[in-house]
Structure formats: C-alpha cells, structure tokens
VOGU-3710 file (C-alpha; in Angstrom, 3 decimals, decimal comma):
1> xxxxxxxxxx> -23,882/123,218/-5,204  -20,460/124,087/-3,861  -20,925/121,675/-0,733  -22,301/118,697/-3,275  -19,377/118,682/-5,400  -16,962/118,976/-3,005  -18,716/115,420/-1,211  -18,372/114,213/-5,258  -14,493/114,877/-5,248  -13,995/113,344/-1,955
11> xxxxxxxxxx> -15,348/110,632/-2,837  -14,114/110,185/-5,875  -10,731/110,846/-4,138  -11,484/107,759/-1,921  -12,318/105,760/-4,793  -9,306/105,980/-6,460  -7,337/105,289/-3,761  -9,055/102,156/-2,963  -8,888/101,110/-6,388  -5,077/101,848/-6,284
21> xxxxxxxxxx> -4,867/99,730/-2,953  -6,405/96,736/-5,072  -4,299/97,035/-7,640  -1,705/97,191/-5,756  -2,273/93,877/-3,504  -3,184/92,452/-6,641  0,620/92,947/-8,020  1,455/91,508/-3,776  3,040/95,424/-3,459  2,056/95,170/-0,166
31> xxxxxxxxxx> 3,175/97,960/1,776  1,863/100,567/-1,463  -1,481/98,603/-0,761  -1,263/98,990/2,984  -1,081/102,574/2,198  -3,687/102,796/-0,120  -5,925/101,328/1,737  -5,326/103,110/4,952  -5,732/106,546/3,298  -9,441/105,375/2,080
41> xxxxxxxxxx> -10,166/104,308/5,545  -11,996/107,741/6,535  -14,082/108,234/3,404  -14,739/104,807/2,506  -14,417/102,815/5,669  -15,839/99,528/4,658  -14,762/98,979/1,387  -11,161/99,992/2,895  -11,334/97,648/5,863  -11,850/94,686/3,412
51> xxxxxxxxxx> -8,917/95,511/1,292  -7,121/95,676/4,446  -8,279/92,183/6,089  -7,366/90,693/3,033  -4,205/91,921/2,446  -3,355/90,754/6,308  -4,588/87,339/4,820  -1,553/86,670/2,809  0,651/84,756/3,246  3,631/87,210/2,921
61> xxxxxxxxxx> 2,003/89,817/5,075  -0,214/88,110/7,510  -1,096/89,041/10,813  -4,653/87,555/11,085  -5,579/89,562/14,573  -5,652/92,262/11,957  -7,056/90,614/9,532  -10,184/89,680/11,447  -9,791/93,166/13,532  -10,751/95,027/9,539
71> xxxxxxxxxx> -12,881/92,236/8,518  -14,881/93,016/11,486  -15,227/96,961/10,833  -15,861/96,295/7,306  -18,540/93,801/7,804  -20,112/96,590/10,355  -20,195/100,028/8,397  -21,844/97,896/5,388  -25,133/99,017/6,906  -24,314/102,411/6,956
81> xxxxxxxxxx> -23,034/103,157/3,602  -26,087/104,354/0,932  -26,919/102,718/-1,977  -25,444/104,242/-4,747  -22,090/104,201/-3,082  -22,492/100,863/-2,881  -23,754/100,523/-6,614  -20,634/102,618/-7,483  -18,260/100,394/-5,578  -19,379/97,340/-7,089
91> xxxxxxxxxx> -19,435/98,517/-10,582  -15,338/99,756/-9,769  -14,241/96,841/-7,587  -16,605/94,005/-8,224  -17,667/94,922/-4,082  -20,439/93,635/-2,880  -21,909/92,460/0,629  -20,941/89,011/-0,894  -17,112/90,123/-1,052  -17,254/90,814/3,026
101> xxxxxxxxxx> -18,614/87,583/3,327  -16,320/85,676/1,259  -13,505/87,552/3,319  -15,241/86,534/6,605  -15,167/82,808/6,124  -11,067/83,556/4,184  -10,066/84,731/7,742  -12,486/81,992/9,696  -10,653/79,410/7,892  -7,281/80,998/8,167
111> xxxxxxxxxx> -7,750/81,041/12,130  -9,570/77,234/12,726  -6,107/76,163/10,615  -4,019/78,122/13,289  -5,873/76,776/15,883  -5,270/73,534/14,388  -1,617/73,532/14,389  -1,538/73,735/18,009  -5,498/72,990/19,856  -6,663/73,345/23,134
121> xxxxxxxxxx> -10,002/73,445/24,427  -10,051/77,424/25,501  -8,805/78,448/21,599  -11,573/76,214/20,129  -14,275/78,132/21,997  -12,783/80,906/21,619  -12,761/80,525/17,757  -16,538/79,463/18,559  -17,685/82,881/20,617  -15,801/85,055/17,345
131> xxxxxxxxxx> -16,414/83,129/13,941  -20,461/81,725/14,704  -20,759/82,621/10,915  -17,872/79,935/9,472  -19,306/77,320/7,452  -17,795/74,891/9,020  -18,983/75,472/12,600  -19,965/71,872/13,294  -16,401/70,429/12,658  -15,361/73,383/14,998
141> xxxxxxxxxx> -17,390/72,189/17,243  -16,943/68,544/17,052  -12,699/68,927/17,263  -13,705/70,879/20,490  -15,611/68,579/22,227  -13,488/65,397/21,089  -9,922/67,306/22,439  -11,947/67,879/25,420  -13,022/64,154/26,137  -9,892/63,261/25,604
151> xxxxxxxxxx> -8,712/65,472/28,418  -11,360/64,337/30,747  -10,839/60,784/30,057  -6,642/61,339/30,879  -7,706/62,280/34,429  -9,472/59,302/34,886  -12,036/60,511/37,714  -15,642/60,777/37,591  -15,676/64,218/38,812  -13,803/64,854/36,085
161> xxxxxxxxxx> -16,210/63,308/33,170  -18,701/65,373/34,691  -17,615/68,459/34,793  -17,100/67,390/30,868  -21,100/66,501/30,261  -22,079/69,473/32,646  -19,977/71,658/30,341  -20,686/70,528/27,047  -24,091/68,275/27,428  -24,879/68,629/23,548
171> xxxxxxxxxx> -21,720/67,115/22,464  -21,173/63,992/20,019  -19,416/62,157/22,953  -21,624/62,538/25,447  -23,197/58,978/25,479  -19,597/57,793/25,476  -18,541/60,284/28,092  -22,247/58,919/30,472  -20,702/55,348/29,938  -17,019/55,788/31,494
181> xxxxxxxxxx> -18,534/58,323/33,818  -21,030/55,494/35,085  -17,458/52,726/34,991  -15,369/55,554/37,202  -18,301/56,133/39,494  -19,008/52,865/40,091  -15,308/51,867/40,642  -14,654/54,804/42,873  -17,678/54,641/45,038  -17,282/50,593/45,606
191> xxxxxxxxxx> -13,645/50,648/46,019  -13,464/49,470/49,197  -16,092/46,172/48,428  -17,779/46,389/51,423  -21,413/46,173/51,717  -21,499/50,274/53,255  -19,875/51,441/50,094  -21,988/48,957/47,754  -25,547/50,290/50,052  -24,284/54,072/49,451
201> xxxxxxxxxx> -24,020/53,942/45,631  -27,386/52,019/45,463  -28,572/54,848/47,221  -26,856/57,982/45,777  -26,499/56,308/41,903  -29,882/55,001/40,942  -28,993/56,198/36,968  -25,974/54,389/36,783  -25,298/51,293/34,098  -23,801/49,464/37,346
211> xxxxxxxxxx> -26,808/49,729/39,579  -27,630/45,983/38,956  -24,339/44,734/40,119  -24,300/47,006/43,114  -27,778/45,434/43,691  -26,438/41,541/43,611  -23,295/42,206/45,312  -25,592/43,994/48,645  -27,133/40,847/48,445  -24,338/38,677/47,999
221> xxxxxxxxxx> -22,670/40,477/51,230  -25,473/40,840/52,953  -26,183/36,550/52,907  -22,520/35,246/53,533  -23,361/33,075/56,334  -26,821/32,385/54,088  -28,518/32,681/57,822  -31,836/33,075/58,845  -31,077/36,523/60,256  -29,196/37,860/57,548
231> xxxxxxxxxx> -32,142/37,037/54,861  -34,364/38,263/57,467  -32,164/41,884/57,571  -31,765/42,113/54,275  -35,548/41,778/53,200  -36,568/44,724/54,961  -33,410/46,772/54,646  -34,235/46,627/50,817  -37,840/46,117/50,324  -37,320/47,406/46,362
241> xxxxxxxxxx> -34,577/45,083/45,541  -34,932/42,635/43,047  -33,635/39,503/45,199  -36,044/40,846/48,222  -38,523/38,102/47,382  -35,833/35,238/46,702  -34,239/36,032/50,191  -38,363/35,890/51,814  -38,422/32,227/50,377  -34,920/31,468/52,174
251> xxxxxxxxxx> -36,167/32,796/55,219  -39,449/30,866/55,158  -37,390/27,760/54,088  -35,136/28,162/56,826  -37,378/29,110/59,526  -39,755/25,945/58,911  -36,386/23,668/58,393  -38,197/21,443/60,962  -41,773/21,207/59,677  -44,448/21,203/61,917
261> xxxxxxxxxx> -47,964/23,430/62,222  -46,813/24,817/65,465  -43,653/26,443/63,137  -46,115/27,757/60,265  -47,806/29,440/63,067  -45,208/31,070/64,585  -43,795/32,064/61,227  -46,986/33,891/60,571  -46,876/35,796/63,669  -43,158/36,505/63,791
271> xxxxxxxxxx> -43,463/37,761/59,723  -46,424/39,808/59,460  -44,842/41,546/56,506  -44,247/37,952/54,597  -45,240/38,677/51,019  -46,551/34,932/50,108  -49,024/34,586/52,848  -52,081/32,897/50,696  -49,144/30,216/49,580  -48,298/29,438/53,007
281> xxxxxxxxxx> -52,230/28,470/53,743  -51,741/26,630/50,641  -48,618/25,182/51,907  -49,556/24,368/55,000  -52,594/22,444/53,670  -50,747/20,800/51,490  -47,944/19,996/54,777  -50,836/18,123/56,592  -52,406/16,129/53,660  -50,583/12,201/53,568
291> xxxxxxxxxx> -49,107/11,307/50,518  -47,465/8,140/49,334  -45,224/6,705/46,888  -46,500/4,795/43,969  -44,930/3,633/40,911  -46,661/4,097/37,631  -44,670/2,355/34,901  -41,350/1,996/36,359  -41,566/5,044/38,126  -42,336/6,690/40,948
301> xxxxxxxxxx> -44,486/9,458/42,311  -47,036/10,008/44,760  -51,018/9,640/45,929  -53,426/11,193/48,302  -55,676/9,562/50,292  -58,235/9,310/47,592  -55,725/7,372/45,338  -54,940/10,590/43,406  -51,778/11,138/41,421  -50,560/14,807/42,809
311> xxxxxxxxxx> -46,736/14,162/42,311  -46,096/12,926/38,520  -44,091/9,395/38,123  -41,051/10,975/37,348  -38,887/9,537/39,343  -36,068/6,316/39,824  -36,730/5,877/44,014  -39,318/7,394/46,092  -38,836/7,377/49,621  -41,769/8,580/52,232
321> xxxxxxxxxx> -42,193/11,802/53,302  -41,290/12,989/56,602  -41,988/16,376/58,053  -42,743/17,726/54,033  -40,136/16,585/52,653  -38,604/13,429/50,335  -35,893/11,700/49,225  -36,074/10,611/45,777  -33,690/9,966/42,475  -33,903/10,986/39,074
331> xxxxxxxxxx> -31,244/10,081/36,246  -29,496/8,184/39,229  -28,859/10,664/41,406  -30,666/11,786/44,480  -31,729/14,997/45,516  -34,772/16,068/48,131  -38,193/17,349/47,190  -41,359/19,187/48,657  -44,973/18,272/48,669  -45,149/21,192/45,720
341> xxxxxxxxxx> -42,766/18,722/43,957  -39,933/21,449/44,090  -36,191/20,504/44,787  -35,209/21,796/47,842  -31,865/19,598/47,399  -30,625/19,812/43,906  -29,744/15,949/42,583  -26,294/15,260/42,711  -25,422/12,133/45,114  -25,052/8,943/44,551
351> xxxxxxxxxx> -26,774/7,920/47,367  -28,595/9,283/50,478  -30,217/8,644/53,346  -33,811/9,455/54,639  -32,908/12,097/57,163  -32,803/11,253/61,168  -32,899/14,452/63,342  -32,439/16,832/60,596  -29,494/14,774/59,084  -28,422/12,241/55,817
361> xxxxxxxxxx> -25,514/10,549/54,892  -24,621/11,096/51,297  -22,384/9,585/48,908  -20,254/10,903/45,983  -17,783/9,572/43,517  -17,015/6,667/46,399  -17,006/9,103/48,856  -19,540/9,979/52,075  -20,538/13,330/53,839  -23,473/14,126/55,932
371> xxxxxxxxxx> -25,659/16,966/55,043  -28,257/18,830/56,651  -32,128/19,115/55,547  -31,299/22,781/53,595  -28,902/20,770/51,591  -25,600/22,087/53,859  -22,882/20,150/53,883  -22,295/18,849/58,070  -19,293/15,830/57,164  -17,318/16,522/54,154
381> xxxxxxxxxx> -17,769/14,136/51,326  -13,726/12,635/52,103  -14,578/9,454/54,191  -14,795/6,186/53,021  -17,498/4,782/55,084  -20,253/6,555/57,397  -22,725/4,966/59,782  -25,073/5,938/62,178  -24,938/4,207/65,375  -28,056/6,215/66,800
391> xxxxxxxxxx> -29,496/9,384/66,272  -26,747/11,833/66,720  -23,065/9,218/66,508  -21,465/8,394/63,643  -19,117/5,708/63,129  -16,635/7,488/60,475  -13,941/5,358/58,734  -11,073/7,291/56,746  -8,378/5,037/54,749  -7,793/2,845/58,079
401> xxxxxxxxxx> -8,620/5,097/60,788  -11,852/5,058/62,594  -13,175/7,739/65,126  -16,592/9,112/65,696  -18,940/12,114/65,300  -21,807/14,212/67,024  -24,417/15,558/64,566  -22,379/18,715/63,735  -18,940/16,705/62,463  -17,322/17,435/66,200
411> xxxxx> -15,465/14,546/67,358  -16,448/12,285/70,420  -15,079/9,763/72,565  -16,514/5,968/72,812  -15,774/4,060/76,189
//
C-alpha cells in the first residue's frame, strides 16, 4: 500500500508540473515552461517531450532540431505509457495521441518552410527520409525532383540527365527529363556528322526519339556519290533500315542502266540476296515484249503485239522505246518512263531527245544540257544551242563561242 501511493504522488507530482509547463507556454513564459517541462521529463516522458517540441516551435524560442529531437521521443514512449495515464492526461491537458500528431506535422511544416527559404536537393531528401508522415509529402516531393531537373538540365550533358532519371525514375519530370536526355544524346554522339558517329548511335541508341534521323542521315552519307557501289554497301551494311529496299531499287536501276537480258542475268547472279526477285522475272518479261505508241483521243500511250492498251493514253508525245525505256511529255514537259509506266526521269524539260549511247539533249527555260539515262545531269543546262554531230561529239554554242564535247562534257579538238 505504501509502494502504491508513493507511484500515486509521483505521479501526481509529474502532473502538476506538466500542467504548470502548459500554463506557462501558454502565457509565452518560456524559460518557466522550459523548466516545467524538463522536470516532468522522467515521470511523464511523453506528455513532457510534446510540451517541449512545441515550445521549441515558437517563434520566440525556436530551435526546431529540438523541436523535432522531443517530438520524436514523445511520439515513441506513447506506446509505452498505460491507459489510465493516458485517460488522466487527456482529461488534465486535453492530450491525446492526436495532440503528438498535430505537433508532428507543426514541426514538418515548420522544417519544409526552412528548407524552403534556402533548397537544395540533399535538404529535400533529407526532409523526405525524417518527416514520411507530413501531409504534404507529394509537394515535398515534387519541389525535390523539379530543383533537381533544373540542376541536371544547367549541366547540359546527357550523362548528366541520366544520372537524374536513374536517381529519381518516379518523378513528375521524367518524360521531360527522357526528351532532352534523347536531344543531348543525340547531339553529343553525332557531333562530329560523320557517317561512324551517325552508324554508332544507330547502334548503341535504338530507344532514342532521334533514331529516325540518325537512320536517314547513314543513308544520306552513305549515297553521296548516289553510286552503284555505295547503294550496293549500304544495303547489306543495314539490312533493317528503312531505306534498305529504296537503295535495292537504285542498285537494280543502276546496274541494268543499259538494258539488255544478258544484264538481268548477271544481276541475278551477282545479287543473290536481291529482295524483288519474282518482279525482276516480271520485269524482264515485260523488257522483251514490243510495245508501241498509239494515240487514243489526242493522246498517247502504248500497245502490244495483240493491239492491247498496256500503257494508258495519258500522255502529250510518245516516243519508241529503246532498251525499256521512253521518252514522252505530259502537261508539256518531258520526262522518261518504263515499260511498268513508272518515271524513271521526273518531267521537267522543255524538250528532249531520244537517247543515243546512253545520252539526251535537254532543254530548259531557253537553255540546253545533256543528261544521262538515270536522269544525271552530263552538260549543264547554260548553252544556247547543242547538237550532236555523231554518237559521242557535240557541237556546243555559248553566247558566240562554239567548241565541242565528248559524251562526258570534256572538251575536244576538231581538225
């Protein structure tokens, strides 16, 4: 009986000295309350530490590592403390596990302004790793991760947008953060806008938002000289690329520049891996069946043998074919077609000549150029007059000067 009412005094004793510290604070006598509350501290631990965090939350007194320091304990011994203590201390203080939260999220909010004041990236996670319980997490969270894009984008690197979605991979940025990361990369990587450092991010990036211009610009640099070799290269360097099977038609067009069923042979052996083989039967059948111009009112277009209209009348002239290919005009301008009625030489002269050995004069705007059979241009369009003397000399006339050419524009001498 002894023992239980001395525990009853002592903690009455305790009582009344937390009460005192509350009173106290409430009057802002802060170091009486400091006091107070400090000599409850052993006997009534929790409800002490509270009155303790809060008075380090005011503004005259505040020191908020010790305000969260006796938030913390009090928040901890709640557990601990038995029922009708508690009962007792909320019928004397209005103290409840509802007042420790309440002073939780006082000194959460009392630190995120802090932080505010002056932010960085380690203090917001920080704040993140000690207050998980503040209400207002998610701004926390967001103010984190926006300070810390900001950073990354300052340095201006990939490496360094990274490290940003590698760190934080959840955050509200991170589709903006993918997007400059994919704009640095590419820049970095293709800096030097060569065809090496276009091939190596094709093969390293194969995610990135640039992939498709990397793509067009290895195929741009890998055709300069738009040669037979070069489309030949780059189809089987890059047998996934989009443009693989447009630079396969260049190399069958160029390789069979001089028609003949001796060359569609020979293209079948040399290009095994040609992906259009069952069109070039086709082709070829079609390259050895005659066909001739007609005119079906007021235009032309062309017959087989049997009289049958396989090329619509679509067009102004018609000229014959010769080795699979034609000169014709639509809209008045002339371009050069295939037996598949596709332009092999888009329309835009004036005028032009049924090729001799692989060559036509053209005309443009008053002007005449020769041109090969793939549509290159052999003369410039800037003479005034061209004519072919025979098969490979031209008689060239420029303002009042006359000289002469060889097939390939290179000046000759007449005796």
């Amino acid at each position: 009986m002894v023992c239980m009412s001395l525990i009853l005094s002592c903690v009455s004793f305790g009582q009344k000295t937390i009460e005192k510290g509350f009173e106290e604070l409430q009057k802002k006598n802060f170091g009486i309350a400091e006091t107070q509350f400090r000599k409850g501290l052993k006997k009534s631990t929790c409800v002490a530490s509270c009155g303790l965090s809060q008075l380090y939350c005011t503004k005259d007194y505040r020191n908020l590592d010790s305000a969260y320091y006796y938030m913390f304990m009090s928040d901890t011994s709640w557990a601990a403390v038995p029922e009708k203590l508690k009962l007792a201390w909320k019928t004397d203080f209005s103290f409840d596990r509802n007042t420790i939260d309440m002073q939780k999220q006082s000194v959460s909010q009392l630190c995120f302004e802090s932080i505010e004041m002056q932010p960085s990236v380690h203090a917001w996670n920080q704040f993140i790793r000690v207050h998980p319980h503040y209400s207002s997490l998610n701004t926390v969270i967001y103010l984190r991760d926006q300070l810390a894009f900001e950073i990354a984008k300052k340095k201006n690197s990939s490496q360094a947008l990274k490290n940003y979605m590698d760190t934080l991979p959840e955050s509200s940025f991170i589709a903006d953060a993918q997007m400059l990361y994919d704009d640095l990369e590419y820049a970095e990587l293709t800096a030097a806008g060569d065809l090496a450092s276009f091939t190596f991010f094709y093969e390293n990036c194969p995610k990135n938002k640039h992939l498709m211009e990397a793509v067009k610009e290895i195929y741009r640099l890998s055709t300069l000289n738009h040669s037979l070799q070069e489309y030949v290269q780059f189809a089987r360097a890059f047998p996934t690329s989009p443009y693989v099977n447009e630079a396969w038609r260049y190399v069958y067009q160029l390789y069979l520049k001089e028609y003949s069923v001796e060359k569609y042979a020979a293209f079948q052996r040399e290009f095994p891996d040609y992906p259009f083989m069952q069109e070039l039967a086709v082709d070829l059948d079609l390259f050895q069946m005659n066909l001739f111009p007609v005119t079906k009112q007021g235009k032309f277009g062309y017959m087989n043998v049997k009289g049958e209209l396989v090329i619509s009348a679509e067009y102004n002239e018609a000229y014959a074919f010769q080795d699979g290919l034609a000169v014709v005009s639509k809209n008045e301008l002339f371009g050069l077609i295939d037996k598949k009625n596709q332009v092999v030489i888009p329309f835009q002269f004036d005028e032009m000549s049924e090729f001799t050995q692989n060559r036509s004069i053209v005309q443009k705007e008053s002007k005449f150029g020769v041109i090969d059979r793939q549509g290159k241009i052999i003369f410039p369009l800037i003479y005034d007059d061209i004519v072919m003397l025979h098969p490979g000399v031209y008689e060239v006339m420029e303002g009042d000067s006359t000289h002469y050419l060889d097939g390939n524009g290179q000046k000759i001498s007449r005796s």
